[in-house]
C-alpha positions as CSV (number, residue, x, y, z in Angstrom):
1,X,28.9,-6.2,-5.1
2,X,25.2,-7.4,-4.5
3,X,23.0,-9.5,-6.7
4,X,20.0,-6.8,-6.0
5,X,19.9,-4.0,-4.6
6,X,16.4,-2.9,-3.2
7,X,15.1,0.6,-2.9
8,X,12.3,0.8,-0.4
9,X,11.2,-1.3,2.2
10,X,7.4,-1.5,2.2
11,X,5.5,-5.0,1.7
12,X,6.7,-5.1,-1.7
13,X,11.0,-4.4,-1.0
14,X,10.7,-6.8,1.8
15,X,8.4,-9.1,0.1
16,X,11.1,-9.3,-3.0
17,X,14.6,-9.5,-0.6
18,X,12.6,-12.3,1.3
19,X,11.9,-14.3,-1.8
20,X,15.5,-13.8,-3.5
21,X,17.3,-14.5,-0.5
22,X,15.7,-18.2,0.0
23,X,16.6,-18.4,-3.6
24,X,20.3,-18.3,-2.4
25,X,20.4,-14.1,-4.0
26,X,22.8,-12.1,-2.1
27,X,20.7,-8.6,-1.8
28,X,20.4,-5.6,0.1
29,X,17.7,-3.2,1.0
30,X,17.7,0.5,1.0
31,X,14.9,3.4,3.1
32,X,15.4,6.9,2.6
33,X,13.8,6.7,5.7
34,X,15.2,7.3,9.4
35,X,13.6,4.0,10.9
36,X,10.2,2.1,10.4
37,X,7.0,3.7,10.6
38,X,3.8,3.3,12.4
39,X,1.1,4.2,10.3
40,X,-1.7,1.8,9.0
41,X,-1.6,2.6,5.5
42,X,-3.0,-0.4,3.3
43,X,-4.3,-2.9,6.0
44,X,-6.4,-5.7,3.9
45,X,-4.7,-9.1,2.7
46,X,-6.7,-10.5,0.1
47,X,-6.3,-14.5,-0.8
48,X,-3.7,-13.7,-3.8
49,X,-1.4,-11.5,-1.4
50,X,-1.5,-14.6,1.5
51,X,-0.4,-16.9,-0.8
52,X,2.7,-15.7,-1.6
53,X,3.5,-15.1,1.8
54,X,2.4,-18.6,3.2
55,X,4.9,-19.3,0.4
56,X,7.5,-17.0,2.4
57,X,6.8,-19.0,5.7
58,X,5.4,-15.8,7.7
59,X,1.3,-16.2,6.9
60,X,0.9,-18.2,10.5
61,X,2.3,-15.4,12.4
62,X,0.1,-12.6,10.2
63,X,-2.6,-14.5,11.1
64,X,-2.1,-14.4,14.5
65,X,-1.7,-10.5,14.3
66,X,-4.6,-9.9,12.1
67,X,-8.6,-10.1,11.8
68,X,-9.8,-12.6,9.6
69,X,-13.2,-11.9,7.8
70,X,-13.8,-8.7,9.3
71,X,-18.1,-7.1,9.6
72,X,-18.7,-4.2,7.8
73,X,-21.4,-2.3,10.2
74,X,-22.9,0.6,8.0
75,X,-25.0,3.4,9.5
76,X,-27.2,6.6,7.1
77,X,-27.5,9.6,8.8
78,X,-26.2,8.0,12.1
79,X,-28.4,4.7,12.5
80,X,-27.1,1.5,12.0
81,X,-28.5,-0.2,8.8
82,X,-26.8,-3.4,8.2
83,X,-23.8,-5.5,9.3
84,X,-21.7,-7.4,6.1
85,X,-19.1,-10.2,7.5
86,X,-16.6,-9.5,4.4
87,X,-14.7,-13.2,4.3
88,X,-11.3,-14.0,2.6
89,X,-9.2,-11.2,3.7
90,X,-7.1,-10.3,6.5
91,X,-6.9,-7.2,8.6
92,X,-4.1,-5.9,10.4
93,X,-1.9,-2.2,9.7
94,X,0.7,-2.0,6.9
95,X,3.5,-1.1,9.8
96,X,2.5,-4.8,11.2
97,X,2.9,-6.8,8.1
98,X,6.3,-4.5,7.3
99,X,7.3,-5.9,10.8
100,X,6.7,-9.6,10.4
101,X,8.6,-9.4,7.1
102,X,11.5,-7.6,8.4
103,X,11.8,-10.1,10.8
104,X,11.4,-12.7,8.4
105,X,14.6,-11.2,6.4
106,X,16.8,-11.1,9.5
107,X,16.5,-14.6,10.0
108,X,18.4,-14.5,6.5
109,X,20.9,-11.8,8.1
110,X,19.5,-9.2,6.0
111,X,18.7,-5.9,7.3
112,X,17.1,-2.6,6.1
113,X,19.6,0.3,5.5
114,X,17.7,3.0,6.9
115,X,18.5,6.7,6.2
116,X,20.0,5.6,2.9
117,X,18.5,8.0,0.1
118,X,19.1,7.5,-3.6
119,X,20.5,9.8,-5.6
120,X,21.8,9.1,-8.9
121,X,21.6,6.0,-10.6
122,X,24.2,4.5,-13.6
123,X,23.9,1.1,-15.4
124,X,26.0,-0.7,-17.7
125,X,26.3,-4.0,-19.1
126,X,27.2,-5.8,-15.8
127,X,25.4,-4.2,-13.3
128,X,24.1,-0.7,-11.6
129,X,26.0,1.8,-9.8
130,X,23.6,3.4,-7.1
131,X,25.0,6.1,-5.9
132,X,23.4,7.4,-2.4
133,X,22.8,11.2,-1.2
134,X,25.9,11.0,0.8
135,X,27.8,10.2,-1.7
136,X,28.6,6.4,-1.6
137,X,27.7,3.9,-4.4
138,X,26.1,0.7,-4.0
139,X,27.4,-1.4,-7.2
140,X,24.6,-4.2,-7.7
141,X,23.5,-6.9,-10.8
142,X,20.2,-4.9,-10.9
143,X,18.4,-2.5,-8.7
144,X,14.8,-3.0,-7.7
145,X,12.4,0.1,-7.1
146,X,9.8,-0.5,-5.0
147,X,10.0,3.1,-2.9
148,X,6.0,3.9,-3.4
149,X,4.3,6.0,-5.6
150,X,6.8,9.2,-5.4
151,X,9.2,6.3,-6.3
152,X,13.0,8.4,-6.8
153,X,13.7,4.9,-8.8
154,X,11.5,5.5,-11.0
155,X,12.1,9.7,-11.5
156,X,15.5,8.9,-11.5
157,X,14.9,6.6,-14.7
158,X,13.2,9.4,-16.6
159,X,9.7,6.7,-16.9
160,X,6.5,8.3,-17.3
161,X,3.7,7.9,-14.5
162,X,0.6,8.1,-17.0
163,X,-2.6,8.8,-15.4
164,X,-4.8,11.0,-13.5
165,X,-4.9,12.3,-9.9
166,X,-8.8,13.6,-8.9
167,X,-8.3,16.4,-6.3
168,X,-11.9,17.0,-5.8
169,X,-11.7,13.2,-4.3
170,X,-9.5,13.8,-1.9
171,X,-9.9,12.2,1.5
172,X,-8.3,12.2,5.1
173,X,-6.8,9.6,7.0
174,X,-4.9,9.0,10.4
175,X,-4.5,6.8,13.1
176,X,-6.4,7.6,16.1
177,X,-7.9,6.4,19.5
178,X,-11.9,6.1,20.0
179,X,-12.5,5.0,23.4
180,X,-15.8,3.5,24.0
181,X,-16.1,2.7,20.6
182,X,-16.7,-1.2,19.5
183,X,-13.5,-2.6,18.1
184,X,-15.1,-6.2,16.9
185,X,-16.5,-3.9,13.7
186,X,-15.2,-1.7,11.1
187,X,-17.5,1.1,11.6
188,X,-19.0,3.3,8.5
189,X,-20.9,6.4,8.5
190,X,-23.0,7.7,5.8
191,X,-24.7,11.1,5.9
192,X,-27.6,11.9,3.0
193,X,-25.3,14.9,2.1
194,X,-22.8,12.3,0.7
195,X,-20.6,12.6,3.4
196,X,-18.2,9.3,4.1
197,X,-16.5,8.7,7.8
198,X,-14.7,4.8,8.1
199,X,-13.2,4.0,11.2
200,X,-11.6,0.5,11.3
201,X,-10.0,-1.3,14.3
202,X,-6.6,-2.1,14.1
203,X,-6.0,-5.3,15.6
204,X,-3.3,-5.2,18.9
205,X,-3.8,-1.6,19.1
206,X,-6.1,0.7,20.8
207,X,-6.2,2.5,17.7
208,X,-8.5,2.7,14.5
209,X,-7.8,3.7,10.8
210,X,-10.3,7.1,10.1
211,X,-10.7,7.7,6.7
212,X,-13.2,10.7,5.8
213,X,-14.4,13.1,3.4
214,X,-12.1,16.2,3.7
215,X,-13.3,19.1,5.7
216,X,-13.3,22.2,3.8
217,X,-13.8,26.1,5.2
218,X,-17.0,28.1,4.6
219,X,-15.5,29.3,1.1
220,X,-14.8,25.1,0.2
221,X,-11.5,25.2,0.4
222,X,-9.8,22.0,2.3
223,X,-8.4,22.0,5.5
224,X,-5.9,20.3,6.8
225,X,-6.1,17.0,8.4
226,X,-5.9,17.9,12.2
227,X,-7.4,15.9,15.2
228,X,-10.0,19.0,16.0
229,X,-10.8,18.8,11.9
230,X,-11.2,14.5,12.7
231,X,-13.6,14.6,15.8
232,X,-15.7,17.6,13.9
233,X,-16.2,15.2,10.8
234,X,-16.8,11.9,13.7
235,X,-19.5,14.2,15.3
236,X,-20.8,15.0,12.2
237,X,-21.5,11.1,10.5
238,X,-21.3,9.0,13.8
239,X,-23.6,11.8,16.1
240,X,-22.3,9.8,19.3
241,X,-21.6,12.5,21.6
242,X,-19.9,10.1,23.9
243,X,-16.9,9.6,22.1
244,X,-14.1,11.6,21.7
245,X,-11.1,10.9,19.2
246,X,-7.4,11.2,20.7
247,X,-4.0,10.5,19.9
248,X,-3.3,10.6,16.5
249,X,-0.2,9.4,15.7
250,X,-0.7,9.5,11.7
251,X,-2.7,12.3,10.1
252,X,-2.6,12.6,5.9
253,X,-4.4,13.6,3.0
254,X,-5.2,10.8,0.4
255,X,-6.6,11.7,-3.4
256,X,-7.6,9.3,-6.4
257,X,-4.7,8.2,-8.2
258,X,-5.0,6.4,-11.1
259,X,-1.5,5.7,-12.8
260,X,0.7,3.1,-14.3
261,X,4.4,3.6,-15.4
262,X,4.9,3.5,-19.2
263,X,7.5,0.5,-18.4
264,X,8.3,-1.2,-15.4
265,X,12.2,-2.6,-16.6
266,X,15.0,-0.2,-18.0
267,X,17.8,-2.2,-18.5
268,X,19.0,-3.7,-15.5
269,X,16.2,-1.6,-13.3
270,X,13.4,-3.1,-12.6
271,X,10.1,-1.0,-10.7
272,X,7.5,-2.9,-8.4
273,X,4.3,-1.7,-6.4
274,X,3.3,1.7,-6.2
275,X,6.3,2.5,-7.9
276,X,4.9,1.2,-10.8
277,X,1.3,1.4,-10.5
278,X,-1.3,2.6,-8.0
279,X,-5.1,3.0,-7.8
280,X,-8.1,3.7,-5.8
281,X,-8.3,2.1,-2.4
282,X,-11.1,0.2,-2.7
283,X,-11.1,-3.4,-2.6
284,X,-7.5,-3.5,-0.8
285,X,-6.1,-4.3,-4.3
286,X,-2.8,-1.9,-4.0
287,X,-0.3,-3.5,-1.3
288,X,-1.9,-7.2,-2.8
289,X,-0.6,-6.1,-6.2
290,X,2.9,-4.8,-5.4
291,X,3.2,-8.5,-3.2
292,X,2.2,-10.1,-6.4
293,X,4.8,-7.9,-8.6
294,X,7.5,-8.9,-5.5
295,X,7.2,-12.8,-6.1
296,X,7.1,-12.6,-10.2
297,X,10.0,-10.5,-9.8
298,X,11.9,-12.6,-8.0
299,X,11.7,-15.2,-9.7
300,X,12.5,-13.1,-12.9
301,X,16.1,-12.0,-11.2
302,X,16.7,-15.4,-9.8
303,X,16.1,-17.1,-13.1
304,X,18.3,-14.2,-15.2
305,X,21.1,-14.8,-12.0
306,X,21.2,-18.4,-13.0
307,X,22.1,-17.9,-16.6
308,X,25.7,-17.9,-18.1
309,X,24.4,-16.6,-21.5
310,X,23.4,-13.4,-22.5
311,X,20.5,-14.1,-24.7
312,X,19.3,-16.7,-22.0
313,X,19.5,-14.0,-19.7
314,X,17.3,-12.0,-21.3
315,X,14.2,-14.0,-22.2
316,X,14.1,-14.6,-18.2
317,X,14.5,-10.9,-17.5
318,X,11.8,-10.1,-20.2
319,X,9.2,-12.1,-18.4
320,X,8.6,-9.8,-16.0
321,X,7.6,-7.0,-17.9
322,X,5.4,-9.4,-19.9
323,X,3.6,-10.6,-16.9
324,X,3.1,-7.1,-14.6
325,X,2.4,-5.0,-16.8
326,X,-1.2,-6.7,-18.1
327,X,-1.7,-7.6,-14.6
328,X,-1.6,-4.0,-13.3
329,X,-3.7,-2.4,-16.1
330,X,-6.3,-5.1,-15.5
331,X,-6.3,-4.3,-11.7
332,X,-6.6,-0.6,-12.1
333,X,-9.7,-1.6,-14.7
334,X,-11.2,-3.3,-11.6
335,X,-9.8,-0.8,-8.6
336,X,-11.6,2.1,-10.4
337,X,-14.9,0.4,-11.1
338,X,-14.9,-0.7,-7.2
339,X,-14.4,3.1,-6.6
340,X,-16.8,4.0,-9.0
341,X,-19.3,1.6,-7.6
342,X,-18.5,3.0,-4.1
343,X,-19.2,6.7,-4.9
344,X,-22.4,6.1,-6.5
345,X,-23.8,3.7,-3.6
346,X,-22.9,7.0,-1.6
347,X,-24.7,9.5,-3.9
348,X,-27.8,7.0,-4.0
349,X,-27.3,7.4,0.0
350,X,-27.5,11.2,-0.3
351,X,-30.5,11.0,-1.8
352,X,-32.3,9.2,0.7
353,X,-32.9,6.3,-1.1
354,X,-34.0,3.1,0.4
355,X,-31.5,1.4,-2.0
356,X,-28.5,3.7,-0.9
357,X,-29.7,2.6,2.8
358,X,-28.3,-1.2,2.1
């Protein structure tokens, strides 16, 4: 028997068993996957997402992974047009910040369960029965989903994702190498024909985040992200025949999701992150939310764990709900009017306009 059980260990799962466990909250953490992964992913830290981990003890050694205040250098058609220092946020891949939290947790003697996938889940009145592909059960006071935006947690519970997906909008991303290419920028290409290419650095790597507009065939259907497809789309914005892409280690598809479940607590499960809500990628507001979800959350179980009556109990598990779920509609409000601000500075760019240019 565990206080919380934790399904997924992204920033958010490891965020939440950090928090509970220097709350005194026995917990344990779940991944359906084999081991930790290597792929960028969300790579921004805005101020909101720092300070609840300078809470957790871990933002001096994120800061001496990351890149703080990080130059935009924008280029039309291939020239270089302007160079924007973007302060108040830290730069470094998803894989590095999952790192310094897992270590973080061990110094707690927690570790993540990897290759542990859930199956089935049961609750009653004094806990959760989790019961795992293979066939064990996890018996826990309450079972946290934070297992991203497929989130089983969340399926499992029968909770509507409302929303929309915009296929149309569909970009590519991956990890690759550029050598020759300056890593003290994050480089982005616009082309008058509304084409998007962003290459950022990630910081003690030789690699950079590519995120592009998706390459489609001569009938417009979308191909697959490959490395050929990356360098054709890199010759194509940057026009710097010098430079040739290698070693992609990540390679993906991303689209437009705009969606938030219909409730984020059923019962004595509780969803965080993308598992409860995700959104377009602009202004890094994602990974910053589901942190934010993780430390309200905690505090939510930790309160309801220190109450010996029921009705007690449940005001602090209510709050919660009553705090997230305002919180992520108003952030998906403000991720899609970034976006939307975002693809119309690129069509005023495809038209050639001195405004587009800035």
């Amino acid at each position: 028997m565990t206080d919380v059980l934790i399904a997924g260990s992204g920033p958010t799962g490891l965020t939440l068993a950090c928090d509970l466990v220097r709350r005194g909250v026995t917990v344990r953490v779940i991944d359906q996957r084999a081991s930790p992964h290597r792929e960028s992913r969300g790579k921004s830290l805005n101020q909101d997402g720092l300070k609840v981990l300078t809470d957790l003890g871990v933002a001096g050694r994120l800061a001496a992974v990351g890149i703080p205040d990080l130059t935009f250098r924008k280029y039309f058609d291939g020239a270089h047009v302007n160079d924007t220092p973007v302060p108040d946020f830290l730069f470094l891949a998803q894989w590095q910040i999952e790192a310094v939290l897992r270590d973080r947790l061990a110094q707690f003697g927690v570790h993540v369960e990897y290759g542990a996938t859930l199956a089935d889940v049961r609750q009653d009145p004094t806990g959760v029965d989790a019961e795992l592909a293979d066939g064990w059960v996890i018996r826990a006071g309450y079972l946290a989903g934070c297992d991203g935006g497929r989130s089983t947690t969340r399926t499992l519970l029968g909770v509507a994702f409302e929303g929309t997906s915009e296929e149309d909008e569909a970009m590519v991303v991956g990890d690759v190498t550029a050598p020759g290419l300056g890593r003290d920028v994050w480089h982005q290409w616009f082309t008058s024909d509304g084409g998007v290419m962003l290459l950022c650095p990630m910081p003690g790597t030789d690699t950079f985040q590519l995120q592009a507009s998706r390459e489609r065939d001569e009938h417009g259907r979308p191909l697959p992200p490959s490395l050929e497809s990356f360098q054709r789309l890199f010759d194509r914005h940057a026009r710097m025949p010098g430079i040739r892409l290698g070693e992609a280690t990540w390679l993906s598809t991303w689209r437009v999701n705009v969606r938030m479940a219909a409730r984020i607590r059923e019962g004595r499960v509780f969803l965080a992150g993308d598992a409860a809500h995700v959104q377009p990628i602009a202004g890094g507001l994602g990974m910053n939310t589901g942190i934010q979800d993780a430390a309200a959350l905690a505090r939510t179980l930790a309160a309801a764990l220190g109450e010996e009556t029921g009705p007690a109990r449940e005001a602090a598990l209510g709050a919660y709900e009553a705090e997230r779920l305002p919180a992520a509609a108003e952030v998906l409000t403000e991720a899609v009017r970034r976006h939307r601000r975002v693809l119309a500075a690129v069509r005023t760019a495809g038209n050639g306009t001195e405004s587009g240019r800035g």
